[in-house]
C-alpha positions in Angstrom: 0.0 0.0 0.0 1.3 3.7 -0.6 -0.3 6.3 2.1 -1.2 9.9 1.6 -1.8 12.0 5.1 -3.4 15.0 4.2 -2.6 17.1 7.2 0.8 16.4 8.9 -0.5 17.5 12.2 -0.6 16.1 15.3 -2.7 12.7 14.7 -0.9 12.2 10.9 2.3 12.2 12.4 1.2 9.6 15.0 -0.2 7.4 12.4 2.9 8.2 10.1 5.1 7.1 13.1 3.2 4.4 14.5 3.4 2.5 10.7 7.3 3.0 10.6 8.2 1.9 14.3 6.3 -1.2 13.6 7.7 -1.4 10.0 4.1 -1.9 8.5 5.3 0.4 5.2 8.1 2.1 4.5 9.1 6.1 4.3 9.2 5.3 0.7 5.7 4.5 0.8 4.0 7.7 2.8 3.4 11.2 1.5 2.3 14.0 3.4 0.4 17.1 2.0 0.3 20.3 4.3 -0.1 23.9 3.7 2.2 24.8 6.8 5.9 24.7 6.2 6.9 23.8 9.8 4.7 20.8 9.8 6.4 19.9 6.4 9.5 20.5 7.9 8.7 18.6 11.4 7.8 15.7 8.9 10.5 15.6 6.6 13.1 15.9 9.3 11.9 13.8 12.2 10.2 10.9 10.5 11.5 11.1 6.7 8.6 11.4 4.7 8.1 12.9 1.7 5.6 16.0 1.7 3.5 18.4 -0.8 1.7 21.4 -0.5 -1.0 20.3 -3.3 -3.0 17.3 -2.4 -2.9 17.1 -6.6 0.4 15.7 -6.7 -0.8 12.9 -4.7 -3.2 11.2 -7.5 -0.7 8.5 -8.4 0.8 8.6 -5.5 -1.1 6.7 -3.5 -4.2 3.8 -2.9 -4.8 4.8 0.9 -5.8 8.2 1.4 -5.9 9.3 5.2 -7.6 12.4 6.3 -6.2 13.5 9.3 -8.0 17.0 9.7 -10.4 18.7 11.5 -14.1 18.1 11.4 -14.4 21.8 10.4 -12.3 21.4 7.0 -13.3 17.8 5.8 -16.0 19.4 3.3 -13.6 21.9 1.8 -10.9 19.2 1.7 -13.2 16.2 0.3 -14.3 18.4 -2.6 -11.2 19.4 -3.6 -10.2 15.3 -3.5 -13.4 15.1 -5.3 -11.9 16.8 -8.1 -9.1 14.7 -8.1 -10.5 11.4 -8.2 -12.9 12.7 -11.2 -15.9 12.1 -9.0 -14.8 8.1 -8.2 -16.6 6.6 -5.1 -14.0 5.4 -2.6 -13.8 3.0 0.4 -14.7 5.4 3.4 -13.4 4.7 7.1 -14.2 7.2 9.8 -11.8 7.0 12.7 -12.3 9.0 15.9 -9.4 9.1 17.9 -7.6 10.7 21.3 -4.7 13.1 22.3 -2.9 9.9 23.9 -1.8 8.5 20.5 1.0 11.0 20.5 2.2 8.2 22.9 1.6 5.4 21.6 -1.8 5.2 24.3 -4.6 5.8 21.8 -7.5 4.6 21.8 -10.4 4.9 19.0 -13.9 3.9 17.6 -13.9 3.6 13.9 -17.0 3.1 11.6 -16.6 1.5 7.5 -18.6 1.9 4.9 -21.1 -0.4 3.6 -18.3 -1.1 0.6 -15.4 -1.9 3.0 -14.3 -5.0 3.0 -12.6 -7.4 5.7 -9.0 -6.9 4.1 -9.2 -3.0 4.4 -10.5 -3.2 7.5 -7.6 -4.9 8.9 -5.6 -2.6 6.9 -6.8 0.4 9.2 -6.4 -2.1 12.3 -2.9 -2.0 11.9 -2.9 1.4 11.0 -4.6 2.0 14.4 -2.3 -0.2 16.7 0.9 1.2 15.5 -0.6 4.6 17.9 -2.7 3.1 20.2 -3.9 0.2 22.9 -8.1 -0.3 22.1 -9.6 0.0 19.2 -13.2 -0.7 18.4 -15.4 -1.1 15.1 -18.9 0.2 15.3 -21.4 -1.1 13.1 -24.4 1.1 11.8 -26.7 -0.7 14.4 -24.7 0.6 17.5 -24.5 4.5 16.3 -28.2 4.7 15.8 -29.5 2.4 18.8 -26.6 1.8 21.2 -27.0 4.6 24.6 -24.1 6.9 25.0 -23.5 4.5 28.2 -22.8 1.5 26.7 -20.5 3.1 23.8 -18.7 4.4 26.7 -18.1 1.9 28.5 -16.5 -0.4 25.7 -14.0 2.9 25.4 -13.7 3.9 28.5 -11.0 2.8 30.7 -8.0 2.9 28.1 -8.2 6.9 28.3 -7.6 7.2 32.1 -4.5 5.2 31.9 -3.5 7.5 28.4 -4.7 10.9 30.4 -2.8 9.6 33.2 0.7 8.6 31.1 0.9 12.2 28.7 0.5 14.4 32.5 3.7 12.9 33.5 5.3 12.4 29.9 7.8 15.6 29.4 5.1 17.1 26.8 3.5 20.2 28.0 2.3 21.5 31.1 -1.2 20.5 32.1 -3.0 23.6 31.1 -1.3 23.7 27.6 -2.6 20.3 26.9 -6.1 21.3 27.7 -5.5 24.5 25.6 -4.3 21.6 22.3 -7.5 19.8 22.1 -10.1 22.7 23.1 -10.8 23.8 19.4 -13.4 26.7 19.2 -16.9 25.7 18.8 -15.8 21.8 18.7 -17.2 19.1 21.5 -14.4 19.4 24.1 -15.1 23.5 24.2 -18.7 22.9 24.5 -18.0 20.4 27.5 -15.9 22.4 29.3 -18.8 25.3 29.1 -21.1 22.8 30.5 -19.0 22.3 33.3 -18.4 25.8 34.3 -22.1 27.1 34.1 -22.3 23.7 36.4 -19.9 25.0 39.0 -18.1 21.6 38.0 -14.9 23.3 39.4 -16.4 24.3 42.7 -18.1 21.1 43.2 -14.3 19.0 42.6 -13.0 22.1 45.1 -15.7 21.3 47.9 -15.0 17.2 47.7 -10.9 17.5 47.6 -11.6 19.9 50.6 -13.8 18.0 52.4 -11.3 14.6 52.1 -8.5 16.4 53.3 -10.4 17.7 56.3 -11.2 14.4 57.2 -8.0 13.3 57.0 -6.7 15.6 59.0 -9.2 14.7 61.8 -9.0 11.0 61.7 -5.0 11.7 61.6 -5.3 14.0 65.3 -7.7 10.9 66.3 -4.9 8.3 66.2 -2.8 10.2 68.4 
């Protein structure tokens, strides 16, 4: 398989990376098309991939085309491809991933489409294990019926070990990784507004608070 990545950011290069460390494809193999030149540049010199700034030049270049962009652009940048494939149908896998794949700690749901077959999925398998520790398919049954407790709970405890691991990984502070994954107007901004018109903060405050004053009480007790 070749690979394009359109988008060398954060999740691209942990796909691009994941593939080479476990020596799924080669360098040879990958090209990346980005419109900002330090992303090229982080690309080219840390991984050794080849990269564009036209997703054009990657027509022949490539059978597995990998999307790795916001939700926010995927229109603009799937009719632009459009053009490019002259209006072909392709294969379509959605993959929704986490922060913790820079790691290696990922962990992700992905949904194929009704012309996917069981050899491409397991192509995307391996794509998602070279990042990451769980990963689910979800059929068209479960995202219409399943509740949002269930889904969760098939996904759920591989992201407090991954939250746990990039806090004390020398990355970035706390605050600045909260600041990398709250994009404006996306799900984790609207969350965190929830959570402050909920007095979320004050509420954690009061329980940490009220813990450490019993400690301290049972502590003067034993003495």
């Amino acid at each position: 398989y070749k690979f394009c990545f359109i988008s060398g950011g954060n999740i691209g290069f942990a796909i691009i990376g994941g593939l080479l460390a476990k020596g799924s494809t080669s360098k040879q193999n990958i090209i990346v098309s980005d419109l900002f030149e330090g992303t090229r540049k982080k690309v080219e010199e840390t991984l050794g991939v080849r990269t564009t700034t036209s997703n054009s030049e990657t027509k022949q270049a490539t059978n597995v085309l990998v999307l790795s962009i916001k939700p926010q652009v995927v229109k603009s940048v799937c009719e632009d491809l459009f053009t490019i494939t002259n209006g072909r149908a392709l294969k379509v896998v959605r993959v929704m991933l986490n922060t913790p794949a820079l790691l290696g700690e990922g962990t992700s749901g992905s949904f194929a489409g009704a012309r996917v077959s069981e050899d491409e999925k397991k192509l995307v398998t391996l794509m998602l294990e070279g990042f990451g520790k769980v990963s689910k398919w979800v059929d068209k049954e479960e995202l219409s019926m399943l509740s949002l407790h269930f889904r969760a709970e098939r996904l759920a405890k591989q992201p407090y070990l991954s939250a746990s691991r990039i806090l004390v990984e020398p990355l970035e502070s706390p605050r600045q990784l909260r600041v990398n994954v709250t994009s404006p107007k996306e799900t984790t901004k609207t969350t965190l507004n929830s959570s402050r018109e909920s007095s979320l903060k004050e509420i954690v405050t009061k329980a940490v608070k009220a813990a450490a004053d019993r400690g301290e009480e049972l502590g003067k007790a034993a003495f």
